[in-house]
Each structure stands twice: as C-alpha cells, then as structure tokens.
C-alpha positions in Angstrom: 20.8 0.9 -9.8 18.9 -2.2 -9.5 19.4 -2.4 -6.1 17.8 1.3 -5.5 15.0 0.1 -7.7 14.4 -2.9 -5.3 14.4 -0.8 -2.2 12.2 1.9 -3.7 9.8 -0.9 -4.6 10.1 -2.6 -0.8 9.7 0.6 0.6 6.2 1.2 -1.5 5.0 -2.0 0.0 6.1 -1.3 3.1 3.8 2.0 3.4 1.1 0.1 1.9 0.6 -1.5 5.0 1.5 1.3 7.5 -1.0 2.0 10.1 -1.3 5.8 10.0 0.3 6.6 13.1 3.5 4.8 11.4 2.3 6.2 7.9 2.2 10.1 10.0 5.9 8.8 11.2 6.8 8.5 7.2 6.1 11.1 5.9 7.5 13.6 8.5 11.0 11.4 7.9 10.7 12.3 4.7 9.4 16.1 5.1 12.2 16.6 7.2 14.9 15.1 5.0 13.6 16.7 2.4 12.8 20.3 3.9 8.9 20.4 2.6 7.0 23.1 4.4 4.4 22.1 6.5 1.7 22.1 3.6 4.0 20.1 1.1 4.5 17.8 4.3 0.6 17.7 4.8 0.2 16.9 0.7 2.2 14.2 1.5 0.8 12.3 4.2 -2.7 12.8 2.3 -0.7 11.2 -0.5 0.5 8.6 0.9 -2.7 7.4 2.9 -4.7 7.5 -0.6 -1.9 5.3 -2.2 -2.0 2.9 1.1 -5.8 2.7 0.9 -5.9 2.5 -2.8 -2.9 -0.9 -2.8 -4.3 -2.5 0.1 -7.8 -2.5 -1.8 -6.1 -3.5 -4.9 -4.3 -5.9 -3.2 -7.4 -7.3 -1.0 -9.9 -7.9 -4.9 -6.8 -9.7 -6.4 -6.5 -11.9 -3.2 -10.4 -12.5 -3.3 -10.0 -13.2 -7.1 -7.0 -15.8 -6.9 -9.2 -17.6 -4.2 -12.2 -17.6 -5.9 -10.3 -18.8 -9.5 -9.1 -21.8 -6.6 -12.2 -22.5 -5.6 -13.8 -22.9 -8.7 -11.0 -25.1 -10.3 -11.5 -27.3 -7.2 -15.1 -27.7 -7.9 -16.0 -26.4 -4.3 -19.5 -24.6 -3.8 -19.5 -21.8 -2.3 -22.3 -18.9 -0.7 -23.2 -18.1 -4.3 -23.8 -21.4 -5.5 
C-alpha cells in the first residue's frame, strides 16, 4: 500500500513538470488504459494542464519565499531595499 501511495505521489510530480506535448502523451496512456471516450479523454488533459500549471506556480512562490526568508536572515539587501 505504501508503496502505491509513493508512486501515485511521484507520478503527480512527475506531470507537474510535463511539457504538454509529454502532458498530451499522458493523458492519452491513461484514456486508453482506461477506455474514456474522447471527451472524458479531453477533460482530462484540460485537467491535468490546470493541475501542472496550478503546482508549478505553487511550487515557483514557495521557492521565491524560502529564498527570500534566506536572504533576509543573511542580512543581504536586495531590489526592494
């Protein structure tokens, strides 16, 4: 169990930073494996893109955060300052 846990949670990162054309090649494995119709298989992709977009942009403020928390404990000025 926890290794399907840990592979389901690889495999979310892993289409997080898909390019689309990779993303595209996905989610028609997955349509396929699963027999979706063409619209499920289209709801989908759309799905998956939003949840790429939406992690890498989550991921990206959380990376500018950590650095600028560094920065400031470091005392180093920065554009703002």
């Amino acid at each position: 169990m926890l290794e399907e846990l840990k592979k389901s949670i690889d495999k979310g990162l892993d289409y997080a930073f898909m390019t689309g054309e990779k993303l595209a090649q996905a989610a028609k494995d997955m349509a396929k494996e699963n027999k979706l119709t063409k619209e499920e298989a289209k709801k989908l992709l759309d799905h998956l893109k939003a949840k790429s977009d939406e992690t890498r942009k989550n991921i990206e403020n959380e990376l500018q955060e950590a650095i600028r928390n560094t920065l400031k404990k470091m005392n180093v000025a920065t554009l703002e300052d």
